[in-house]
C-alpha positions in Angstrom: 132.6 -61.8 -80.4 130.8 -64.7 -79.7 127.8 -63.1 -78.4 127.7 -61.4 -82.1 128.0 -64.3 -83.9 125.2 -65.9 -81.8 122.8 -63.0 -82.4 124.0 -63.2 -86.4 122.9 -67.0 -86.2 119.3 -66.2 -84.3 118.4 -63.8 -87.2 119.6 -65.6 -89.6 117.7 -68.3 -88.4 114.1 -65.9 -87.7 114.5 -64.8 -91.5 114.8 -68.5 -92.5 111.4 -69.8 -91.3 110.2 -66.4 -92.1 111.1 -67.2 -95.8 109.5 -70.9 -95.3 105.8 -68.9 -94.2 106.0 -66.8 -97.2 106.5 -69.8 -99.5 103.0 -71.3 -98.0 101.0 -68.3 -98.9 99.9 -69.3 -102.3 99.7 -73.1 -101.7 96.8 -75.2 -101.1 95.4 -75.3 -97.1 96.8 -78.6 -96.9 99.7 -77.8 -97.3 99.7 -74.5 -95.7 98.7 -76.4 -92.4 101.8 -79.1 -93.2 104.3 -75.8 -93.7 103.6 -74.7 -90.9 103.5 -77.6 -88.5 107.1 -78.2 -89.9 108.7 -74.6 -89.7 107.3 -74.9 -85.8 108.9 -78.0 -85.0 111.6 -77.0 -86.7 112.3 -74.0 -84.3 110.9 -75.7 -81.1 113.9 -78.5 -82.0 116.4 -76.0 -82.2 114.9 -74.1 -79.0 115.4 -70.6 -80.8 112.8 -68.5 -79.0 113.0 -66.1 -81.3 111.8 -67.7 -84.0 108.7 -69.3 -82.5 108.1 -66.0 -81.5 108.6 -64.7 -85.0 106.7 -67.1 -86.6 103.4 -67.3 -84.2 103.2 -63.6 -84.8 103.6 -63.8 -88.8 101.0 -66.8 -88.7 98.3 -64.8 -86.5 98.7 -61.6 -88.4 98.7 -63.1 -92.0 94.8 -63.5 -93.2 96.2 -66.2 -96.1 97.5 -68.5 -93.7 93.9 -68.2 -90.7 93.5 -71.9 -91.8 96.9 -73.0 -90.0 96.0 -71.0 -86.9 94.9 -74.6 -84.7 97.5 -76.4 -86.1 99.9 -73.8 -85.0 98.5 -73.5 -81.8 98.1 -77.6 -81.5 102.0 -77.9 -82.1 102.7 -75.0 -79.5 100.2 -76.9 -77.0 102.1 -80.4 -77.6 106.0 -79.2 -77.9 106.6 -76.3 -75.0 106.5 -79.3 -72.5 109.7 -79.9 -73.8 111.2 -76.5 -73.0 112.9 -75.9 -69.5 111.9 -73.7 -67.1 113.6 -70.6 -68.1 112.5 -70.7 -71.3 108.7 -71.7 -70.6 108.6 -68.0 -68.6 110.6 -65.8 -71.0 108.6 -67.4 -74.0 105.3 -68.3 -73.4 103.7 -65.0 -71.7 104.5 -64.1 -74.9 102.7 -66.0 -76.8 99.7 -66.1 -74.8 99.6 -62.2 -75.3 99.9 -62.9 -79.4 97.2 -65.6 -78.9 94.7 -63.1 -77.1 94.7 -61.0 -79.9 92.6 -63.7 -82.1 88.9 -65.2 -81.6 90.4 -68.9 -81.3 88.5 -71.4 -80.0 91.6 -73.5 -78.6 90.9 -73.6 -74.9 92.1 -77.3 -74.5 95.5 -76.3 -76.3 95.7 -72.7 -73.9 95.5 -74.8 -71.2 97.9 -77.4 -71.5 100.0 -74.3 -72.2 99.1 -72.3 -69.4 99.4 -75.7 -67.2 103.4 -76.0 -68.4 103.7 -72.1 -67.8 102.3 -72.2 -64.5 104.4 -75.2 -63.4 107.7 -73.4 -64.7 106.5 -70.6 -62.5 105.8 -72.9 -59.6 109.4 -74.9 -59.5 110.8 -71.5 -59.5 108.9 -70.4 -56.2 107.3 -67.7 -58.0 103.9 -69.5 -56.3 101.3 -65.5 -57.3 102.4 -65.9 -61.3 101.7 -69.8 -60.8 98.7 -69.3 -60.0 97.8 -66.3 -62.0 99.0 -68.1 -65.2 95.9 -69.9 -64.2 93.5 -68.1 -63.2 93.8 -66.0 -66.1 91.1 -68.4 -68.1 87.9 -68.3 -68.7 87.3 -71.5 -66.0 84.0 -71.9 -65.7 83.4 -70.4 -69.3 85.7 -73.4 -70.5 84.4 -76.7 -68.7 82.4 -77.9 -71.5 85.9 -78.0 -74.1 88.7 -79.1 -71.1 86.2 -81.3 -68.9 84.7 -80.1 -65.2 87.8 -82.7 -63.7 90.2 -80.4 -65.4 88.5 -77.2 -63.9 88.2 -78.5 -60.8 91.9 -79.8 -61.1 92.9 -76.0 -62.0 90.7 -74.3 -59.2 92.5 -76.4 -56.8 96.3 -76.0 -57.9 95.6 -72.3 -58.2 94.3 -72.5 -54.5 97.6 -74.6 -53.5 100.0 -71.9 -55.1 98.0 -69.2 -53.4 99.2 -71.0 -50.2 102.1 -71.0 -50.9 102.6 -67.4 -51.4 100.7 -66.6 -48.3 97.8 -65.1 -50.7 95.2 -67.0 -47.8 92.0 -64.4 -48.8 92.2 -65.2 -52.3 92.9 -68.7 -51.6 89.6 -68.8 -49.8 88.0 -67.2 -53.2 89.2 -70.2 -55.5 88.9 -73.3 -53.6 84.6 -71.8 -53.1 84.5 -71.7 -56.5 84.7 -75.8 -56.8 82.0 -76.4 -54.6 79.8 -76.4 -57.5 81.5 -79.1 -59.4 82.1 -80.9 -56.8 79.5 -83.8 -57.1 80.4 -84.1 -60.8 84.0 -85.7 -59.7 84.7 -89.4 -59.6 87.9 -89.4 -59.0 88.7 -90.1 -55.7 92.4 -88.6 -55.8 90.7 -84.9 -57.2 88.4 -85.4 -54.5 90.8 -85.9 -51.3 93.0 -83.2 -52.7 90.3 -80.7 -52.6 89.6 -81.5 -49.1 92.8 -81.3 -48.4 93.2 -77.5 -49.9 90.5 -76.7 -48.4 91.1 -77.8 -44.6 94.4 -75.7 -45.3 92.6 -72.8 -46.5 90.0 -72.7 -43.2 92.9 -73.8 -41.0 95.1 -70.5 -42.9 92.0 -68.3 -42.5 91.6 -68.9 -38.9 88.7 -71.5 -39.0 89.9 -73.6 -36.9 87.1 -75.7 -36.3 86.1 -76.1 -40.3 89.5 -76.9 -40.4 89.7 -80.3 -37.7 86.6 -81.3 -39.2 88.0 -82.2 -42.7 91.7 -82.9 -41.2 89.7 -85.7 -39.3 88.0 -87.0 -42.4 90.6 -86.8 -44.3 92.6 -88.9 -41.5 90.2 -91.9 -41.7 90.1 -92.4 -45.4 92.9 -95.2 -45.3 90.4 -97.0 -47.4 91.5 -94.9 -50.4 94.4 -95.7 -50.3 95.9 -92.5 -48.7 99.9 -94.0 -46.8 99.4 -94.6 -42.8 101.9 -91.6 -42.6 99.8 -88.9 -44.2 97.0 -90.2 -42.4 99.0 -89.6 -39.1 99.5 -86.0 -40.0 95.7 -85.4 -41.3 95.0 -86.7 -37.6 97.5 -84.6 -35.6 96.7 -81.4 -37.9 92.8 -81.9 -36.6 94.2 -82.6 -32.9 96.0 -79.3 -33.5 93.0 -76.7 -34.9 90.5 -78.1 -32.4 93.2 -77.2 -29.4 93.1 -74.1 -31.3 89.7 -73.4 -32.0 87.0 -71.2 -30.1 84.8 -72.5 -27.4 81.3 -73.8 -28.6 79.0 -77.0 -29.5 81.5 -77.7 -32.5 84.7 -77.6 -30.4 83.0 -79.7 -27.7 82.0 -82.4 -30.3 85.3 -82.4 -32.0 87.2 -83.1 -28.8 84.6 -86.3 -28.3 85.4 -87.8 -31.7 89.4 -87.3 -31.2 89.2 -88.0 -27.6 86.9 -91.3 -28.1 89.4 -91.9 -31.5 92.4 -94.4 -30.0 94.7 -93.7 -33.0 94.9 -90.3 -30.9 96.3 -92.1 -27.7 99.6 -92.2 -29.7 99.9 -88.7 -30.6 102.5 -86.2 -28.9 99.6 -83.9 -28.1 97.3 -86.4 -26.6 97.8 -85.4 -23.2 96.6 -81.5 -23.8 93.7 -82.7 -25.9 92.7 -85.2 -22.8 92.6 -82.4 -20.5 90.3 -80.4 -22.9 88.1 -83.2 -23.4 87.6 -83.9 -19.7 87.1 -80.0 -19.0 90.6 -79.9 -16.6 92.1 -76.2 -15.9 95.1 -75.4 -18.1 98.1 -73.0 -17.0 100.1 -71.5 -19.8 103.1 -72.7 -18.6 102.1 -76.3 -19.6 101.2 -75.6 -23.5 104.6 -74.1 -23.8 105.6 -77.0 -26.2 102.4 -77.5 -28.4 103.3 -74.1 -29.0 106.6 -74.2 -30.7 105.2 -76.8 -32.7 102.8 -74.3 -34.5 102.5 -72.7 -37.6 103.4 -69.1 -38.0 100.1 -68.4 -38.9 98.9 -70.6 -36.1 100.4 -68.3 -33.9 98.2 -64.9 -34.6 97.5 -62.6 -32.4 93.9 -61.5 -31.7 91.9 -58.0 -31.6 91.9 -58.6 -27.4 95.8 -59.1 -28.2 96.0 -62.6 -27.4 97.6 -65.4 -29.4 95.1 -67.5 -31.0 96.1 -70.3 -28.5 96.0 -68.0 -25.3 92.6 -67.1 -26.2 91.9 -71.1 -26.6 93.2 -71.8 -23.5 91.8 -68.6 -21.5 87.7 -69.8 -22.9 88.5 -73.3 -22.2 89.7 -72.5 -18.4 86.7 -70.0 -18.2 84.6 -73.2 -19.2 86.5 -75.7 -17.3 85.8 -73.2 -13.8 82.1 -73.0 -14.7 82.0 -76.8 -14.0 83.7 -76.3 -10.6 81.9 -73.0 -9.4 78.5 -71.6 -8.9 80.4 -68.5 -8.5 83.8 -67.1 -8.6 84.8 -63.5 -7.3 86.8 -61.2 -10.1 90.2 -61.3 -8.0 90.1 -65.2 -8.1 89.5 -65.4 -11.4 92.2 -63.1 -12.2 94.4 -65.2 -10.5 93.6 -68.5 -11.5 93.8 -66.9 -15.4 96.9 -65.2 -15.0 95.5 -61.8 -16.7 94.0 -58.3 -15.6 91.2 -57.9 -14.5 89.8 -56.0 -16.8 91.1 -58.3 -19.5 89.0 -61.0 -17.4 85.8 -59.2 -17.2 85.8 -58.4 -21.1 87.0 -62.5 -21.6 83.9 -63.9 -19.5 81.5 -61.4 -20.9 82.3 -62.0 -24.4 81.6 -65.3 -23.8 78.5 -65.1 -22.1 77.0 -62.8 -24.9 78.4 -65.7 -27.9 76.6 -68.0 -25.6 79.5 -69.8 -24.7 78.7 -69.9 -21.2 75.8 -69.4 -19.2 76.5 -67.0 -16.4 76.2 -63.4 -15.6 78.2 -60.6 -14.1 77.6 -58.7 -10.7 79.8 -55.3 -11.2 78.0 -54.6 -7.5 79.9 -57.7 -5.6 82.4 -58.1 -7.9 81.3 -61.7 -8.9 80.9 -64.5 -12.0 77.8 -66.7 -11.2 77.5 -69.5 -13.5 74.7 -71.2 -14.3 74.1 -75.0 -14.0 72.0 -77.1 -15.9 70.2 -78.0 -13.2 69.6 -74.5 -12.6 68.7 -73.5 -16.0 66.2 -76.8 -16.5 64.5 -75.0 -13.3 64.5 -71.6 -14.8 63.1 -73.4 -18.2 60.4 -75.1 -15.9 59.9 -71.7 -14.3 59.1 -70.0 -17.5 57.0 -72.6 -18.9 54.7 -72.2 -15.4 54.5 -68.4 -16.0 53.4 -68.8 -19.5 50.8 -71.5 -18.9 49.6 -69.5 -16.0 48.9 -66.5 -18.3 47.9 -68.4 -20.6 45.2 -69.9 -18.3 44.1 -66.7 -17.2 43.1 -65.0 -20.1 41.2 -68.3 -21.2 39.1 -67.6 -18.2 39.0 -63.8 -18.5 37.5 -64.5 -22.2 35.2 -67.0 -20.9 34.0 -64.3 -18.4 
């Protein structure tokens, strides 16, 4: 009975402001545009959906009332902030459908809209339609009406809600799309924020290195007035993707700056990144608890079936022998790595062809000889002989 009654009221309530439109179609603009703004307000007060509905669709549809259409759209803009959550998402999709269907040129007012749609969508954990309610404008189209800080500000959030949902490819599309404003923004907090995004979206993606490189910046920018604590976690998150990250130049020069870095000193994993830094041999067994303190996504597993970490630690101990040995025999190395052997030779000759190490196999002998710069200086010096000799004997074979 009730439920009747209410559904008597809502229509009786749709027909009333319906009544109130039709009375503006023979006055003066003015005071079409006044009408209008009223019988809006009116219905956004009383929170009847159905009547804002109602009435947007009348407006948009009736050619004698196209001069109210930006006031309409100007009162939507200002007065859905004041709608909850539930009623943001059952009402505003709909609007923005009855919108689309007009040439207006309100893309400040669609995205104040779209920004209270989205954030409905966001405290309900529904993080894809966040960021599609978004993503769904005309960005880079609308940067000259809403401002580039407001583009970039959108770009950004819709990154962070892709995050959230796990959506880390087209994460990786959005937060690009910035670098192009980029150099436009003043404001440091925009600024930091991006960063931030985007060392998640490398550290998401796998890019592990990219990633410790902006963690760490973002870690010493206490000057900005970022809190100590966040500045902690910036710092641990780079400690964390350069443990994680692939042998090379970059690694190498990442574990100097943290190493040489004495806020590290009072991190939990300070020990593990020493050990990297000074090129010690790691078991397994002894990363055992950096592990359970990763992310799920941190924890991957590779092409050659390894974790990412296991691969971490299996080139850094291949690196961390080469220092030790001129030459290691397959069965030792198997050992020492605690892995087939086959698994072992593919490892070391991955590494040699990514020019992570310099060494070469001997499937003859059975053997991994490394190469020392002292030995590859002497090579260098070797070559260098060769070529001038050559090049010293066809000077005198032209001369003859």
């Amino acid at each position: 009975y009730q439920r009747r009654v209410h559904g008597i009221e809502k229509n009786e309530m749709e027909a009333q402001a319906i009544k109130k439109l039709e009375g503006l179609l023979k006055k003066s603009s003015a005071e079409q545009q006044t009408g209008v703004k009223a019988v809006i307000g009116e219905a956004f007060s009383k929170k009847s959906l159905g009547s804002i509905e109602k009435i947007v669709q009348y407006v948009l549809s009736n050619q004698q009332l196209t001069g109210t259409h930006k006031v309409l759209i100007e009162e939507i803009a200002g007065k859905v902030k004041d709608l909850d959550n539930k009623e943001v998402t059952s009402l505003v999709p709909k609007l923005l459908e009855l919108m689309a269907s007009k040439t207006l040129a309100n893309e400040q007012n669609e995205y104040q809209i779209r920004k209270e749609l989205s954030k409905a969508y966001s405290d309900n954990e529904d993080y894809q339609l966040a960021a599609r309610a978004l993503a769904d404008m005309h960005l880079d189209q609308m940067r000259e009406k809403i401002g580039v800080e407001n583009v970039v500000e959108a770009y950004v959030q819709i990154t962070e809600y892709l995050l959230y949902g796990d959506n880390t490819a087209d994460a990786y599309t959005y937060i690009t799309k910035v670098a192009q404003y980029i150099d436009e923004i003043k404001n440091t907090k925009t600024i930091l924020k991006y960063k931030y995004c985007y060392a998640r979206v490398y550290d998401a993606n796998l890019k592990f290195s990219q990633a410790a490189s902006l963690y760490l910046e973002l870690s010493q920018k206490a000057a900005f007035g970022v809190p100590e604590e966040e500045l902690r976690a910036f710092l641990n998150s780079s400690v964390t993707c350069t443990i994680l990250a692939p042998a090379g130049t970059q690694r190498s020069r990442l574990l100097t700056l943290l190493y040489k870095d004495e806020r590290t000193r009072l991190l939990e994993n300070f020990d593990l990144l020493e050990k990297m830094y000074l090129e010690r041999f790691i078991k397994m067994s002894e990363v055992k608890k950096f592990e359970e303190g990763l992310h799920s996504h941190q924890k991957s597993v590779t092409a050659e079936s390894y974790t990412v970490l296991q691969k971490a630690v299996l080139e850094h101990d291949v690196l961390a022998l080469s220092k030790i040995y001129t030459n290691i025999s397959f069965d030792q190395l198997t050992k020492l790595l605690e892995i087939p052997l086959e698994k072992a030779e593919i490892l070391v000759a991955s590494m040699i062809s990514e020019g992570k190490i310099k060494a070469h196999l001997n499937q003859s002998d059975k053997y991994v000889y490394f190469e020392s710069e002292k030995e590859m200086l002497q090579r260098f010096n070797e070559l260098i002989a060769n070529l001038t000799e050559s090049v010293n004997s066809l000077i005198q074979e032209t001369s003859q």
